[in-house]
N, CA and C atoms as a LAMMPS dump frame, in Angstrom:
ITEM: TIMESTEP
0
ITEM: NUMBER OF ATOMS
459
ITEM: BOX BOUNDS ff ff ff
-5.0000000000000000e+02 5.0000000000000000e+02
-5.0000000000000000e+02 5.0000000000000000e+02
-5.0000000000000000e+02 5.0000000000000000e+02
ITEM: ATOMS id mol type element x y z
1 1 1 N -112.12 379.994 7.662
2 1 2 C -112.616 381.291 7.249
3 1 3 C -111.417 382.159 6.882
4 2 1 N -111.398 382.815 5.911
5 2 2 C -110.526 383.538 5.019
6 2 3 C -110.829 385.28 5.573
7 3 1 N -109.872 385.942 5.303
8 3 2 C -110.05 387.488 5.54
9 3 3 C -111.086 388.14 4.756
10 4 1 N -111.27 387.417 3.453
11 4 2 C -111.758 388.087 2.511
12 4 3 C -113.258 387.849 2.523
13 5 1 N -113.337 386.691 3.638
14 5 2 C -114.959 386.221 3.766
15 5 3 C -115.302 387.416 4.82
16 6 1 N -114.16 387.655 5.869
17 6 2 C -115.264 388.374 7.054
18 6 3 C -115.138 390.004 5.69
19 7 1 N -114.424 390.287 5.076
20 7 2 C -114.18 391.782 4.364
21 7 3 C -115.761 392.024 3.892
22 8 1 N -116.311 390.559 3.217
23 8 2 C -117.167 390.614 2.36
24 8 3 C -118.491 390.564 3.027
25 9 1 N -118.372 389.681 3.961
26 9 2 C -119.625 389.874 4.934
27 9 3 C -119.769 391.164 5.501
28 10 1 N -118.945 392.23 5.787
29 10 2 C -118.788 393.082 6.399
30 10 3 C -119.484 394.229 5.283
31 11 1 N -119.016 394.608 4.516
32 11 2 C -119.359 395.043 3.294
33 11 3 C -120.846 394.871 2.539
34 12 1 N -121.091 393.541 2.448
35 12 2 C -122.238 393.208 2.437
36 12 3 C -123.33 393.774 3.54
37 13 1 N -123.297 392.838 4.546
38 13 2 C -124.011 393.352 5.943
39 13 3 C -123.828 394.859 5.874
40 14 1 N -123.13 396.237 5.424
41 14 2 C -123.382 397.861 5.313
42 14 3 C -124.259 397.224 4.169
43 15 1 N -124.438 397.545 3.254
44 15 2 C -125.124 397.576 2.032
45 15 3 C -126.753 397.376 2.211
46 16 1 N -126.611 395.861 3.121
47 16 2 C -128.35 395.379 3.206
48 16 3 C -128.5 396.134 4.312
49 17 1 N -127.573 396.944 5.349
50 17 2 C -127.914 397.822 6.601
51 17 3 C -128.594 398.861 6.125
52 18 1 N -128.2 399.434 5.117
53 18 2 C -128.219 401.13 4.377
54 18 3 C -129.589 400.74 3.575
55 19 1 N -129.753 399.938 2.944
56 19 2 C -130.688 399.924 1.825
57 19 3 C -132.234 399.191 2.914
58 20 1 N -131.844 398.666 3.86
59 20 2 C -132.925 398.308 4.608
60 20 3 C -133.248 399.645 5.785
61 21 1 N -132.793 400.236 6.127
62 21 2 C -133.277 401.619 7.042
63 21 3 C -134.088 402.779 5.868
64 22 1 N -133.161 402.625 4.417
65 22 2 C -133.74 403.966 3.96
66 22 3 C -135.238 402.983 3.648
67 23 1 N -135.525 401.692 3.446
68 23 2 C -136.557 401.221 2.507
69 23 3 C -137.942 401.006 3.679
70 24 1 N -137.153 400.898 4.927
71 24 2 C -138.339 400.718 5.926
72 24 3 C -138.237 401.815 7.336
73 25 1 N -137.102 402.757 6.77
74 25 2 C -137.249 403.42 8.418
75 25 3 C -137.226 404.971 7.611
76 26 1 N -136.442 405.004 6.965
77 26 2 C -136.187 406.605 6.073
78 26 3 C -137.37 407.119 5.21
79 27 1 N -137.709 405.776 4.744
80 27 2 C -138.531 406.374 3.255
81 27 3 C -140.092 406.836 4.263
82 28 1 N -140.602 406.03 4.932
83 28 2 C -141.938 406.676 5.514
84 28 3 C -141.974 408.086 5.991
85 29 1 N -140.787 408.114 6.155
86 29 2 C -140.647 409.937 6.903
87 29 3 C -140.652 410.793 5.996
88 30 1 N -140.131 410.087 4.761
89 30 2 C -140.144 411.247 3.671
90 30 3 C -141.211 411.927 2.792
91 31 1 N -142.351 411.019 3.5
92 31 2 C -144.217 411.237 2.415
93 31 3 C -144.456 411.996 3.779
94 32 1 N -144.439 413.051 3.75
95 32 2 C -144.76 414.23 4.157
96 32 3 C -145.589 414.876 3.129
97 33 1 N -146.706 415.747 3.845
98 33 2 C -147.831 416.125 3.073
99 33 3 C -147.16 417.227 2.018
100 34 1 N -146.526 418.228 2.433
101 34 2 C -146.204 419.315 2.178
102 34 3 C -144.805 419.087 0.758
103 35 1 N -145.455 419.065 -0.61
104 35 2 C -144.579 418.786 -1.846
105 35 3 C -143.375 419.533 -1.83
106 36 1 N -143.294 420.621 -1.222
107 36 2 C -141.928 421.526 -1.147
108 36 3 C -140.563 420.992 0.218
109 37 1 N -141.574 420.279 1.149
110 37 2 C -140.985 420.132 2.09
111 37 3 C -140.404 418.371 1.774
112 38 1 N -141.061 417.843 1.103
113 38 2 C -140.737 416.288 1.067
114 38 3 C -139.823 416.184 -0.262
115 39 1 N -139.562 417.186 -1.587
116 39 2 C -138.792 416.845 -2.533
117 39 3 C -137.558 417.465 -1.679
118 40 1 N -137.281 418.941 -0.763
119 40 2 C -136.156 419.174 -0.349
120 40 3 C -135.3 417.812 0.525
121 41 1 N -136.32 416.969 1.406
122 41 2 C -135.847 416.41 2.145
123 41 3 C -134.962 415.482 1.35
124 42 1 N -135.433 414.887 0.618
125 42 2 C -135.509 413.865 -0.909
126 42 3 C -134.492 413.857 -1.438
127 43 1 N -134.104 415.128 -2.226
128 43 2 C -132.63 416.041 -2.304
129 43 3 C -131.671 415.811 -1.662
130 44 1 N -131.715 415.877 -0.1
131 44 2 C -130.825 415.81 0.627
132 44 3 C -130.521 414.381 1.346
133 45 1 N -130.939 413.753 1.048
134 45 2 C -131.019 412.311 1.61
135 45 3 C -130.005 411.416 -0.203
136 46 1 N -130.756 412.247 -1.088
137 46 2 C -129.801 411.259 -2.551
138 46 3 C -128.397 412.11 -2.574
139 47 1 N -128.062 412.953 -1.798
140 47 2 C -126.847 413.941 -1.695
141 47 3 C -125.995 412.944 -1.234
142 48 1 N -126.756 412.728 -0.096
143 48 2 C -125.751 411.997 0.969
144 48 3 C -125.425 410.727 0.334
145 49 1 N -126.322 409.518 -0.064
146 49 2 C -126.629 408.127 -0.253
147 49 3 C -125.647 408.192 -1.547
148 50 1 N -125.962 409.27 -2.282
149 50 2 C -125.163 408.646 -4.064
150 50 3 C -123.313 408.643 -3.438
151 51 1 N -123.127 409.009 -2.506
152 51 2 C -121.549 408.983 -2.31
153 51 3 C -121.498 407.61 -0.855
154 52 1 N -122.303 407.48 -0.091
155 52 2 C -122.295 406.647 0.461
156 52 3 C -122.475 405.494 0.027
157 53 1 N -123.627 404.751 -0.385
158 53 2 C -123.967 403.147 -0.887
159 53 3 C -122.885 403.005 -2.109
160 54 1 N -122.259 403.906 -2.864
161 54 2 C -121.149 403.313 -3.852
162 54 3 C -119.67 402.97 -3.022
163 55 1 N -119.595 404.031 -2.226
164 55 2 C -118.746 403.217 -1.332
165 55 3 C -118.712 402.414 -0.804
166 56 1 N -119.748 401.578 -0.391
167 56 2 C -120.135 400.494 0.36
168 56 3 C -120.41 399.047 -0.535
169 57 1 N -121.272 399.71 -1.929
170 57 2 C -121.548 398.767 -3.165
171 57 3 C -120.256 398.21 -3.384
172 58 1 N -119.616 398.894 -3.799
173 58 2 C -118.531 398.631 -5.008
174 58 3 C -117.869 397.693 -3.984
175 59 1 N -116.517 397.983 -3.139
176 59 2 C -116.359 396.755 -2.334
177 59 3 C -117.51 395.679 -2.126
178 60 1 N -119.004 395.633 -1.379
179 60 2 C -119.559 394.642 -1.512
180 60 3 C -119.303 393.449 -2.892
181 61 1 N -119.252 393.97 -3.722
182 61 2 C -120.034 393.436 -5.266
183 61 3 C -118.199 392.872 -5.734
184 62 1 N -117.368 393.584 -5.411
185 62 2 C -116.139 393.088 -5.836
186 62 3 C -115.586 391.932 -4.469
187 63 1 N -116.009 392.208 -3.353
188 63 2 C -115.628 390.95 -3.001
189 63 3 C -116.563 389.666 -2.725
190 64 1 N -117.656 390.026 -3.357
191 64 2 C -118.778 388.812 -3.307
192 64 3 C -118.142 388.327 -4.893
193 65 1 N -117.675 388.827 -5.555
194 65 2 C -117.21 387.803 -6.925
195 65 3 C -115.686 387.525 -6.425
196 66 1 N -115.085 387.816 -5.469
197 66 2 C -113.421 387.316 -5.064
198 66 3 C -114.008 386.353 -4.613
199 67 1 N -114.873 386.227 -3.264
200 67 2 C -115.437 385.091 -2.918
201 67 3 C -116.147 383.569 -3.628
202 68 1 N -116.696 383.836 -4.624
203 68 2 C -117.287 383.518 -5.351
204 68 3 C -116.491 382.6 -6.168
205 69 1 N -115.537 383.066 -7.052
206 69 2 C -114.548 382.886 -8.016
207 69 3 C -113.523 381.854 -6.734
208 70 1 N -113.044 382.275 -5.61
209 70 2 C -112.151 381.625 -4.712
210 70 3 C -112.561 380.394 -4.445
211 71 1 N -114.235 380.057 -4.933
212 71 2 C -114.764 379.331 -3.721
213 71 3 C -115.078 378.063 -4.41
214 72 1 N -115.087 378.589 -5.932
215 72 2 C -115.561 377.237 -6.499
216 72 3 C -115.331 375.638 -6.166
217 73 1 N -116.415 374.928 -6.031
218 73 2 C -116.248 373.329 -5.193
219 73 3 C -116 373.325 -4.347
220 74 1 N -116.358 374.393 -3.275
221 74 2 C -116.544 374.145 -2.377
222 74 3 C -117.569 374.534 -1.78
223 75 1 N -117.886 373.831 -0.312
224 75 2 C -119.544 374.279 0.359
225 75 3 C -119.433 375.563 0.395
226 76 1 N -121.048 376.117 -0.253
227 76 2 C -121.302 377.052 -0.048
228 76 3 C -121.567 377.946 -1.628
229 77 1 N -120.623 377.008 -2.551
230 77 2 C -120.499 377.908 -3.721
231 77 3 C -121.902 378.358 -4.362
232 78 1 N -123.085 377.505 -4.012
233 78 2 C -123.62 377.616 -4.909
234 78 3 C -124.721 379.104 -4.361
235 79 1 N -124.339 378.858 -3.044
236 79 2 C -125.078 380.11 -1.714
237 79 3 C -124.84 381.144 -2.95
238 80 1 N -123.304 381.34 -3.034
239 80 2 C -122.384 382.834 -3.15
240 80 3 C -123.112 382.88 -4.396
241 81 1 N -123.409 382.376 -5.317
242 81 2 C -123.335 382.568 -6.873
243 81 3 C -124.771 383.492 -6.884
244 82 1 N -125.634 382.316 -5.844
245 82 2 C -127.167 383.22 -5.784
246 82 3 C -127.088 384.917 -5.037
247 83 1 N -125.888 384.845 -4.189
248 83 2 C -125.585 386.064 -3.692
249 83 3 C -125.374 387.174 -4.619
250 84 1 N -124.313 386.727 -5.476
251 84 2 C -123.996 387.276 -6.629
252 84 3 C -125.126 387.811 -7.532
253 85 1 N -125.547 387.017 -7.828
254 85 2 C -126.981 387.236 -8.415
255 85 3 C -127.99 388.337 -8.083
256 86 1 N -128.259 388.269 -6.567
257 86 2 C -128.499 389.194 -6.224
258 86 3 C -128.21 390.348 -6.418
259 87 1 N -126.774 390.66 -6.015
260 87 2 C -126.303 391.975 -6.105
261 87 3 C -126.545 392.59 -8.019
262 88 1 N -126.329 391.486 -8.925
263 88 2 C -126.352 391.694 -9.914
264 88 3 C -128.162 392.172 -10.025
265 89 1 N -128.956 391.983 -9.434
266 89 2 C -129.749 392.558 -9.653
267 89 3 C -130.446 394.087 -9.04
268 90 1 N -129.356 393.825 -7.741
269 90 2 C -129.036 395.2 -7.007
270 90 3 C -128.937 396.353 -8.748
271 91 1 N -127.345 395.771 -8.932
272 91 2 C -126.743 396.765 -9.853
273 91 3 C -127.81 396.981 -10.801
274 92 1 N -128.708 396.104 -11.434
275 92 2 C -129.058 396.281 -12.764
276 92 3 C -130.37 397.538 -12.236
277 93 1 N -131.101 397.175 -11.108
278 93 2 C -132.35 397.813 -10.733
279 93 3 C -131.907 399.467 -10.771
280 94 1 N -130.632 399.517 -9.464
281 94 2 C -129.788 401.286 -9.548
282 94 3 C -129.695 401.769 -11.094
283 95 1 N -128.964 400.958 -11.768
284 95 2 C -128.362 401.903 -12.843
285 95 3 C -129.792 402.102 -14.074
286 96 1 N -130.163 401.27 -14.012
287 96 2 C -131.734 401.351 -15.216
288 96 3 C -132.8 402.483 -14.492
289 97 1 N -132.686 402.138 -13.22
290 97 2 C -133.964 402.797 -12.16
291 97 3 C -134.104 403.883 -11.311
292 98 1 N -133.095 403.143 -10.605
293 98 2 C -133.518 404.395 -9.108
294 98 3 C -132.486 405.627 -9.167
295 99 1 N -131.208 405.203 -10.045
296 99 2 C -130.144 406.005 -10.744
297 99 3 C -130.961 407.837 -11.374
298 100 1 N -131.409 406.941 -12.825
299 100 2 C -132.024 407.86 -13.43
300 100 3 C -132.983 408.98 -12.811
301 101 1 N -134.065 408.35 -11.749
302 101 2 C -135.011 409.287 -10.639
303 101 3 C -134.298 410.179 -10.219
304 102 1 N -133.101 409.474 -9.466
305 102 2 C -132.966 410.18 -8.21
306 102 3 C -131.932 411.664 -9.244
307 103 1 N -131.232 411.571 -10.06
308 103 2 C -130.814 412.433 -11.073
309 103 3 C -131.805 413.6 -11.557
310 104 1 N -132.817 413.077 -11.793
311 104 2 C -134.097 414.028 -12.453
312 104 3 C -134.537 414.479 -11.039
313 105 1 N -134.464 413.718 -9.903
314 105 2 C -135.116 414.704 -8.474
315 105 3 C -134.481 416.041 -8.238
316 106 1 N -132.612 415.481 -8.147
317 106 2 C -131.938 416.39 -7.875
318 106 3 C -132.103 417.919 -8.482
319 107 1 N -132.498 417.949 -9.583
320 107 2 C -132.619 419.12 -11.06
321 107 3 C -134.567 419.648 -10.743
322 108 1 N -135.057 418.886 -9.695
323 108 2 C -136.399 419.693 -9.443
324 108 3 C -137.073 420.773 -8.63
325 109 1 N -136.762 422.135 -9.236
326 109 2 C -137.413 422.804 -8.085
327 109 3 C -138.234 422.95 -7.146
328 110 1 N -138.112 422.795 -5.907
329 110 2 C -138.782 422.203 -4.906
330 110 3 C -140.402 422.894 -4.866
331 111 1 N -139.962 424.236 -4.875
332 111 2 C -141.926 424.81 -4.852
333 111 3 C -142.152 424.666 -6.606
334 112 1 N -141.667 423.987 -7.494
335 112 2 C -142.359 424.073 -8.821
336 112 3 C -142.47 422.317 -9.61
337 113 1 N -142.145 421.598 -8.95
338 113 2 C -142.162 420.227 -9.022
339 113 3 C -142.616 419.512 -10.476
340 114 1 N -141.852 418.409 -11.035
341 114 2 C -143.046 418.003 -12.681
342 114 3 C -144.717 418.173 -12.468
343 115 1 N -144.732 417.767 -13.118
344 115 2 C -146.789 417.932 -12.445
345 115 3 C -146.665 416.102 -12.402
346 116 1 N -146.064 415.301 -12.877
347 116 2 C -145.953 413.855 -12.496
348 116 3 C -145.392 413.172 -11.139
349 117 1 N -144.738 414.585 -10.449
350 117 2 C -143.536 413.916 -9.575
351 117 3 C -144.1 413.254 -8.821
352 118 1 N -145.334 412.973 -7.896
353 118 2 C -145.348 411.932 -6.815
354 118 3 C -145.394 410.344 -7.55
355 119 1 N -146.24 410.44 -8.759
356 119 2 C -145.989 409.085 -9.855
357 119 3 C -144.34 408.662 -9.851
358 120 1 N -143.777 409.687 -10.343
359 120 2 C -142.104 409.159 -10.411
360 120 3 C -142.017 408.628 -9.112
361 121 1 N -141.597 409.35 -8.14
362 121 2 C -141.68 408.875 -6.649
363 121 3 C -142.449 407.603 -5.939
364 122 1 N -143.344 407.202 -6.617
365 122 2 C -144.167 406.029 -6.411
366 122 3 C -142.868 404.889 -6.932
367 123 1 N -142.957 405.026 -8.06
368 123 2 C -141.146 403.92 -9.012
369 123 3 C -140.512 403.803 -8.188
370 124 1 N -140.115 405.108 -7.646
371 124 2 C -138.789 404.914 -7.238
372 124 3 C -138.933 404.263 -5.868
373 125 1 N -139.75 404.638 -4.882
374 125 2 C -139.974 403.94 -4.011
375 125 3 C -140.184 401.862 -4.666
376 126 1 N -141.196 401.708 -5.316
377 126 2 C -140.934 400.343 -5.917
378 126 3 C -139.72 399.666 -6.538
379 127 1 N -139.024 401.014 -6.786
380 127 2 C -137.38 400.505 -7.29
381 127 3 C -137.135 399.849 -5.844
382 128 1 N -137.057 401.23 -5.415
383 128 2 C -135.844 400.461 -3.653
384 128 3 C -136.285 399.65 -2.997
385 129 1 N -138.022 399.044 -2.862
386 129 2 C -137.86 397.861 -2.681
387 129 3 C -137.179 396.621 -2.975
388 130 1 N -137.105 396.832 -4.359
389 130 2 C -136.314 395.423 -5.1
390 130 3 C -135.138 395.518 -4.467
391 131 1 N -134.592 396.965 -4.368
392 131 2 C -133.491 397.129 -4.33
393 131 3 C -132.826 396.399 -2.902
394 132 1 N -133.735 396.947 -1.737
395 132 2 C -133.239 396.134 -0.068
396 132 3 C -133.382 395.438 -0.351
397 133 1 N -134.368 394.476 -1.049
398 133 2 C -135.012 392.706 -0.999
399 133 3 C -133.358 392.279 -1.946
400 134 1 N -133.258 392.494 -2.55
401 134 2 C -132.043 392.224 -3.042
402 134 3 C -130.839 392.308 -2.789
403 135 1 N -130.161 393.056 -1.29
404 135 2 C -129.167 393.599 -0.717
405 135 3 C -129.478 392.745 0.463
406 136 1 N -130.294 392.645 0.847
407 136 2 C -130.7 391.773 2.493
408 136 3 C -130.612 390.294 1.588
409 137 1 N -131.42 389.82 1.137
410 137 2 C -131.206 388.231 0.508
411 137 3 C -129.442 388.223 0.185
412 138 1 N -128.775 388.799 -0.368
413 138 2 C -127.341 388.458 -1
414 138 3 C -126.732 388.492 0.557
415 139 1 N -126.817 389.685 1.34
416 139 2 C -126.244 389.252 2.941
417 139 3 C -126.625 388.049 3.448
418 140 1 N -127.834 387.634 3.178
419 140 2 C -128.418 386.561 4.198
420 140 3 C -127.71 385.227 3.477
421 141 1 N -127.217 385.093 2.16
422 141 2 C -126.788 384.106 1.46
423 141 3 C -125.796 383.881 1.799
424 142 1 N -124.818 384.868 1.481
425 142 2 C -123.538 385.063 2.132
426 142 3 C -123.267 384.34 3.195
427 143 1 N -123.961 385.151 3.95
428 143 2 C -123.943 384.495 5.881
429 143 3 C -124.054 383.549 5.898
430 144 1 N -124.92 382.684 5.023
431 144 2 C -125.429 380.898 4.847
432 144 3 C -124.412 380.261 4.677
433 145 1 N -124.03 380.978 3.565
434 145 2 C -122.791 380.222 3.077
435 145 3 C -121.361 380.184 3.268
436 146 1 N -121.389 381.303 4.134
437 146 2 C -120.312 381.163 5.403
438 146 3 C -120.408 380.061 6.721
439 147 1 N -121.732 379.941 6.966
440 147 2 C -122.106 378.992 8.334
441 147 3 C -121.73 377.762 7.354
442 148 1 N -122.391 377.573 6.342
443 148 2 C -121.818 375.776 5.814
444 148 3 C -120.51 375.542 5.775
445 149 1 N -119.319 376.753 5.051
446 149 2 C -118.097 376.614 5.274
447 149 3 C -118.059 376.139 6.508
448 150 1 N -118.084 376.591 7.534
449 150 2 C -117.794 376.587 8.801
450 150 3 C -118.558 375.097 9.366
451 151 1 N -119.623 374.707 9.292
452 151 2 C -120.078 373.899 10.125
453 151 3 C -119.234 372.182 9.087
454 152 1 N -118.771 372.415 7.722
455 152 2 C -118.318 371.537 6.899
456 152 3 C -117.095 370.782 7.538
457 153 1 N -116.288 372.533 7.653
458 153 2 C -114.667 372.24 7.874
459 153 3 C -114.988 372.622 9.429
């Protein structure tokens, strides 16, 4: 086992941590009846997250391709690539999806809301599903394909 495997597992494992609390422990708290009270919360939760999960992404995603690229022919490579994959679909879902929402949330006055917004909010919630299912699978690959290194050599 290499430094750059535990860096990446580490990195990884925040990513599917963060994206699995907001998708099954954060987001239910946030459908609160009251439209003024649930877009403020909303607001303040993409305040925090747009500076957090890129810190956490960007290392993830750059050392799941160091890994990746390091690893070729050997056990495990083919784990990392699907890992990769993953995250690549992490990235593609944020920047097409949950990116754009959470941008147009920020710019919504809380007592004057689109007349669409819980529809948007419906997406975006279906975004961040893909989004954990896709951050938890690339950790769980990872991890796989760290145990085969390991149980190989």
């Amino acid at each position: 086992m290499h430094s750059l495997d535990i860096v990446n597992l580490f990195c990884a494992g925040l990513l599917a941590g963060i994206e699995f609390v907001v998708r099954f422990g954060v987001r239910g708290a946030l459908n609160v009846p009251d439209a003024y009270d649930q877009i403020r919360l909303r607001q303040a939760l993409v305040r925090r997250l747009r500076v957090l999960v890129p810190a956490v992404y960007g290392p993830a995603l750059l050392s799941t391709v160091a890994v990746t690229a390091g690893g070729r022919g050997e056990p495990g490579f083919a784990l990392r690539c699907s890992a990769l994959a993953a995250l690549l679909v992490f990235t593609a879902v944020t920047f097409a999806g949950t990116v754009p929402v959470n941008k147009a949330l920020l710019e919504w006055p809380p007592g004057a809301p689109p007349l669409d917004w819980r529809g948007r909010i419906r997406r975006w919630e279906r975004l961040d599903t893909v989004r954990a299912l896709a951050a938890v699978t690339a950790f769980a690959l990872l991890l796989a394909a760290l145990a085969g290194t390991l149980t190989v050599g």
